[in-house]
N, C-alpha and C positions, 0 to 999 in steps of 0.2 A: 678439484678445489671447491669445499662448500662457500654457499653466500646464502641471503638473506629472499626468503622465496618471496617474501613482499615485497622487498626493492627489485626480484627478478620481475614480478609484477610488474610494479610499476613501470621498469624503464621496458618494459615490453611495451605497454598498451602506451607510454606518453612518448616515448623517442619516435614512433610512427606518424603521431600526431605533429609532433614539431617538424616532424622533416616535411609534411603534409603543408602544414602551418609556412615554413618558409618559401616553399614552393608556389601556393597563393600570394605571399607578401611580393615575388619577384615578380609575380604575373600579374599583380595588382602594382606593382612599379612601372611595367610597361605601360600597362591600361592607361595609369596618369600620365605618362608621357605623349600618351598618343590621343588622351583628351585635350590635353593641355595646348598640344600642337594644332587640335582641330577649332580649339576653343578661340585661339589666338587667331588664328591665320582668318577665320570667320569675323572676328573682329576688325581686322585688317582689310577686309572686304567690304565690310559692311562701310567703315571707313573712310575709305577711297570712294565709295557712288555717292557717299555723302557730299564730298568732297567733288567732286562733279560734276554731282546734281547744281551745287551751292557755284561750283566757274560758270555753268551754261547759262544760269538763271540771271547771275550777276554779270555778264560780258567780262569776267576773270577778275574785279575788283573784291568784291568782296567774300566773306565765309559768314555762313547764319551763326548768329548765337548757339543755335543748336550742335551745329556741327562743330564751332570752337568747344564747347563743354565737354564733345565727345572725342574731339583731340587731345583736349587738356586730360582724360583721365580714361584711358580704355581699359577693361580690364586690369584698373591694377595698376598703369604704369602712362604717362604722356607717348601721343604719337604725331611723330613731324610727317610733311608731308611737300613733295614738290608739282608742278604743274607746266610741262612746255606745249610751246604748240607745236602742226604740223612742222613749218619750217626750222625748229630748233629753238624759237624766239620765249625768253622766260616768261611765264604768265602771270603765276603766282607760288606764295608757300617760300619753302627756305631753298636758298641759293643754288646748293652742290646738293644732289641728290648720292645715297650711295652704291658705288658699283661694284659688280661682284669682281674676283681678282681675275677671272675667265671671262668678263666684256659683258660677263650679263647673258642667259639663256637664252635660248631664241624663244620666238613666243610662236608657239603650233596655233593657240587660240587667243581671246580678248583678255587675261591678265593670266601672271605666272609668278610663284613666290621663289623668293630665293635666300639665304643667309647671304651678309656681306660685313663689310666692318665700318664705324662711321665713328671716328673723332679717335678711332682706337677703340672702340669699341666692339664686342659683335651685337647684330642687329638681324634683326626679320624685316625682309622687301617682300611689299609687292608692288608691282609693274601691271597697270590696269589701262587696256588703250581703248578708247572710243571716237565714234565719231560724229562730231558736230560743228556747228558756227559760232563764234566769239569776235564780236568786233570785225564782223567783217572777212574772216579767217577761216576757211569751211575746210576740214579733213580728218585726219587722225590726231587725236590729242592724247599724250601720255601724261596719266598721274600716278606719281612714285610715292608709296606711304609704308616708314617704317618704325619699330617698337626695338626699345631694348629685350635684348635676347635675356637676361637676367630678372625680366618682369616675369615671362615665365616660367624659369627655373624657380623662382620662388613659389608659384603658384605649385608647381609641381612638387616640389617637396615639401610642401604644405599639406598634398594630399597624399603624397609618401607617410611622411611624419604620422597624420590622424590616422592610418591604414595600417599603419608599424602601432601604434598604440590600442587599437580596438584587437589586431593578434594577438599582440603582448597581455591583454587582457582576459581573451580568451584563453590562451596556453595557462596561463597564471590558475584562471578560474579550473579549467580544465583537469591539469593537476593536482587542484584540493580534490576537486570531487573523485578522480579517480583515484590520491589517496586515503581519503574517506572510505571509498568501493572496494577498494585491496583489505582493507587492515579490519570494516564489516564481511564482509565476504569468509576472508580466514579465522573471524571470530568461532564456528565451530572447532578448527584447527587448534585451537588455542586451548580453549575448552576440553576437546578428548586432552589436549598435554596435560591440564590443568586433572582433568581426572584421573589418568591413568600414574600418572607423580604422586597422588595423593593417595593411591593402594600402597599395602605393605608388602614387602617380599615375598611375602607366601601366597598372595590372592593373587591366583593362573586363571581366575575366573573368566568367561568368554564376556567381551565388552557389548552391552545392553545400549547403549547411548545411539540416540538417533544423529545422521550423522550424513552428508549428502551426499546424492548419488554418486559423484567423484571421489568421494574418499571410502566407498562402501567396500572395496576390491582391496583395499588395502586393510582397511581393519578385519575383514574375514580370513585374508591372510594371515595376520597379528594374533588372530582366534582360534585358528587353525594352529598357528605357532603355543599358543598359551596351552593348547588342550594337547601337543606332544610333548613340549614340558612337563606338564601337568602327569602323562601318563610314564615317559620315561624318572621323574622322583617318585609316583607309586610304583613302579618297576625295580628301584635300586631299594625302596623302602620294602617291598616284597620279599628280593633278592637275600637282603641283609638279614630280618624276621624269619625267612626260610634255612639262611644258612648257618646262622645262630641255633637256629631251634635243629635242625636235622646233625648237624657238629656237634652238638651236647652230648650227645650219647657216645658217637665211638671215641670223641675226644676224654669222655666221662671213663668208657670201656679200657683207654689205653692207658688212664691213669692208676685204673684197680689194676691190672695187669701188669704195671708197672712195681706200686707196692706190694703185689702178690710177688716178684721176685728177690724182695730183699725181704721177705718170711717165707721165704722156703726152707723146708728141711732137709733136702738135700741137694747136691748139684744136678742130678735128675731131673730133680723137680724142677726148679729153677731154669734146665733148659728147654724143657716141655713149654715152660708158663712164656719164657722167651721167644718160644717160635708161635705161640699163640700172640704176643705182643707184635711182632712182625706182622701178622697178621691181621689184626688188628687195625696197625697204623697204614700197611697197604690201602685197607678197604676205607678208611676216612683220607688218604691222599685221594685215590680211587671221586671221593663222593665230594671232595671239594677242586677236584679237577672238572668233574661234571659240573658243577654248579658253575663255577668261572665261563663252561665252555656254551654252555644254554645262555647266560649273562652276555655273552662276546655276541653272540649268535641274535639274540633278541635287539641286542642295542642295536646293531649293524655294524659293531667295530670286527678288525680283521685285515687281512690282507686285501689288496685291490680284485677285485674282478675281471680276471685274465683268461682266454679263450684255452682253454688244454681241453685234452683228451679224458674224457671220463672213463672210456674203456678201461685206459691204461691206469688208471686209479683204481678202477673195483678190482682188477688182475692184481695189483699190486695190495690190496686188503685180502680180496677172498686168500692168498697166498698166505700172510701174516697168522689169517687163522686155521690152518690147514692139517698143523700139528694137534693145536688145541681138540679142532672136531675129533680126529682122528683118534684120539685116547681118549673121550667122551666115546666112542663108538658109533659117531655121527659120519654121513656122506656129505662132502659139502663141495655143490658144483655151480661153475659159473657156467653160462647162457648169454650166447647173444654180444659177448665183447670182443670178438675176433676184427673189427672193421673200427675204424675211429669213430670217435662220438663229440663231436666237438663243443663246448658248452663255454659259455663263459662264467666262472665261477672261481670261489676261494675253494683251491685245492685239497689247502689241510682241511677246511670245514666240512667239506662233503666227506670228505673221508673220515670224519671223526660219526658223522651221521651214519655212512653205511656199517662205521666198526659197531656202533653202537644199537643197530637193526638183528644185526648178525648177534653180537653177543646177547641181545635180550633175547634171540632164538634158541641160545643154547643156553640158557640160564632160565629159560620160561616154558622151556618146549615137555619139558618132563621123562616119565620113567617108558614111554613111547617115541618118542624120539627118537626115528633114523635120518633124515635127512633133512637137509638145506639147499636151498636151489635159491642161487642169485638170480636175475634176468637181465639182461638189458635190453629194449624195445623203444622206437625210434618212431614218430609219427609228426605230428606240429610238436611236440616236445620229448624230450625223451625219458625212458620210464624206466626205475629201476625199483623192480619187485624182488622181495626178501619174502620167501614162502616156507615153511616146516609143515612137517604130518605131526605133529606133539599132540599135545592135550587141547590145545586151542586155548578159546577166550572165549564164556559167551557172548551175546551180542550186547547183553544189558550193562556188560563191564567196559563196554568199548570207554565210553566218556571217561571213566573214571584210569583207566588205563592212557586216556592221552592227557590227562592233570597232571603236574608235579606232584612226584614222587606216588606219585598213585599204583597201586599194584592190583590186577586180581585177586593174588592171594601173597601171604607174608615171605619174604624169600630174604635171600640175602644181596641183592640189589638196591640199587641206589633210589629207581622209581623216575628217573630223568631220562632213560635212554629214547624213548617214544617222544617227549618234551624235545630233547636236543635235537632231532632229527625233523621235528615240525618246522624248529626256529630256522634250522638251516634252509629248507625247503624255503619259507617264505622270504626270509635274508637274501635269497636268488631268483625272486619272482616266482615261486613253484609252491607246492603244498603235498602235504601228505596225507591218503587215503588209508583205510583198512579194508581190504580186499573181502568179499564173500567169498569163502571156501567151504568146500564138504566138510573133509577134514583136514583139523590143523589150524595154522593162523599163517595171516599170508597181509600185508603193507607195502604199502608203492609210495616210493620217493618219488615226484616230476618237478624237471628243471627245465627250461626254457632252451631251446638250440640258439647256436650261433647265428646268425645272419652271416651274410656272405662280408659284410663290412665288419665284422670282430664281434657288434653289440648282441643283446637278445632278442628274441622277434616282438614283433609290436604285440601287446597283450590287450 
């Protein structure tokens, strides 16, 4: 399923951040809570010695101005406060003090805080015991001093709130800039789109444009792409130029041949001229068979690449031509295919390569020509050499002998059988050599062996 690589961007680098983001805000939710709780319970304390200080000083009548001020508004919210003495007897502050619903904690040391509930309400206690003399009165004295619990939930979700909005700012902020950073970032992105929509169909040219490190791998790919296009429409534009221009003549030939049989003078003639037209039309089927078959071979089109036996291919060609040699007064022997040869390869292609080794031997070999000797020979790859004693080839014709349609000398050949048999070689990972011989002419097919898993070996 395609999507949008900026918004894949985005919600990469921002969905991280906010989960990031909310993870802080929860742990910044505790923090307040557990300030808030320190902040309060401290005031509560501070509180109560006020409140103490103010019974001891005043034998329990009175509370300083000071200390009323800091009752009337502690942090945020009013706090009451009670005062008994040793024996129970009330001192001062408000009446009913509140107790927890469990009789009140025990107290390990001199004050201890507790929740409780007062009027219906819930409240924060604390329970602060000292000791001194009032009136006469010398022991332990309890002052109980408590705050609405709702003073500081507010405070707390006061610093919730400013905490949720300084994220919420950041994440906000955060997200412009990293959609800013996404959409400059792929602006080269954009640009190669931008340039390369703006060529015409025909410009395979390799892309010039600078272009960053990350994207370098992909456009030398695309170059690499444009310059095998680029070589396979010179290839079909070749193909086409070559087969036009090489068709002209025997399609030319079979046409005189054709009105040379309806001016003939006699039925003689006319079947003379007829079995010349057969022949004819043979050798241009013959030469745009080759053409198709050098075309299949170069492109890489064909059957799939299937592990067979090569042996049993050359056995079954050198066989096909065996009549041929034979009333040629040619010896024509295979070598070396007794034992399996396993390759993986287009069967008909190779065989169209070795027919067509074989027939430029007997079509090239001349008025010396006794033999032909297939080989097959097995090493890192296996080798099949097509060797005659004929006339040979000089060496300065070699080049011009492996061009289309290239001949040493003028014959009646197509000029493709050396071409077809290169294509197929390299169509298989292989290549075709011309052998150095004393005398004669001698070329090797090499194809790549199987691997023990089906494929070829590593090259």
């Amino acid at each position: 399923m395609g999507s949008s690589l900026r918004l894949r961007l985005f919600a990469i680098i921002l969905i991280p951040l906010v989960l990031i983001s909310v993870g802080v805000g929860l742990w910044r939710l505790g923090e307040a809570r557990e300030t808030g709780k320190d902040l309060y319970d401290n005031a509560l304390l501070f509180t109560a010695l006020a409140v103490s200080r103010d019974v001891a000083l005043a034998d329990g009548d009175l509370i300083s101005p000071e200390t009323e001020a800091l009752l009337a508004d502690t942090a945020g919210g009013p706090v009451r406060y009670h005062v008994y003495a040793p024996d129970g007897v009330f001192v001062t502050g408000f009446a009913v003090p509140p107790v927890p619903i469990d009789n009140g904690p025990e107290l390990g040391g001199p004050y201890a805080f507790f929740d409780a509930t007062y009027k219906g309400r819930p409240v924060r206690v604390l329970r602060l015991k000292y000791v001194t003399e009032i009136s006469g009165f010398s022991g332990t004295f309890t002052v109980t001093v408590w705050q609405d619990i709702a003073v500081r939930t507010a405070f707390v979700t006061s610093l919730a709130l400013k905490a949720l909005a300084v994220i919420s700012v950041l994440i906000v902020s955060t997200a412009l800039v990293v959609w800013f950073g996404v959409n400059f970032g792929l602006k080269p992105l954009t640009d190669l789109e931008d340039a390369i929509s703006s060529r015409s169909s025909e410009d395979l040219s390799p892309i010039q444009r600078r272009v960053p490190v990350e994207t370098r791998g992909l456009v030398n790919r695309l170059n690499v792409l444009f310059g095998q296009v680029n070589r396979a429409m010179q290839a079909q534009a070749a193909f086409i130029s070559d087969a036009s221009h090489q068709l002209r003549n025997p399609i030319a030939g079979v046409r005189a041949l054709g009105e040379s049989i309806l001016t003939a003078g006699s039925l003689d003639a006319a079947k003379a001229r007829a079995s010349d037209l057969v022949t004819a039309a043979e050798r241009a089927g013959d030469l745009a068979e080759n053409l198709m078959t050098l075309e299949r071979a170069r492109a890489g089109l064909g059957d799939a690449l299937n592990v067979s036996d090569l042996a049993q291919v050359l056995r079954r060609t050198v066989a096909d031509f065996e009549g041929l040699a034979a009333r040629k007064g040619v010896q024509l022997r295979l070598t070396g295919a007794d034992a399996r040869a396993m390759v993986p390869m287009d069967a008909t292609m190779v065989e169209e390569a070795v027919r067509n080794l074989i027939d430029n031997a007997l079509l090239h070999g001349g008025p010396s020509l006794g033999s032909i000797t297939v080989d097959l020979r097995g090493d890192q790859d296996w080798r099949i050499s097509v060797a005659d004693d004929g006339q040979g080839v000089p060496e300065g014709d070699f080049p011009k002998i492996l061009a289309r349609f290239g001949q040493a000398q003028p014959s009646s050949g197509s000029g493709l059988g050396l071409s077809i048999a290169e294509a197929v070689a390299r169509r298989h990972g292989g290549a075709l050599t011309i052998d150095p011989v004393g005398t004669g002419f001698a070329v090797s097919l090499r194809l790549p062996r199987a691997q023990e898993g089906g494929g070829p070996l590593p090259r």
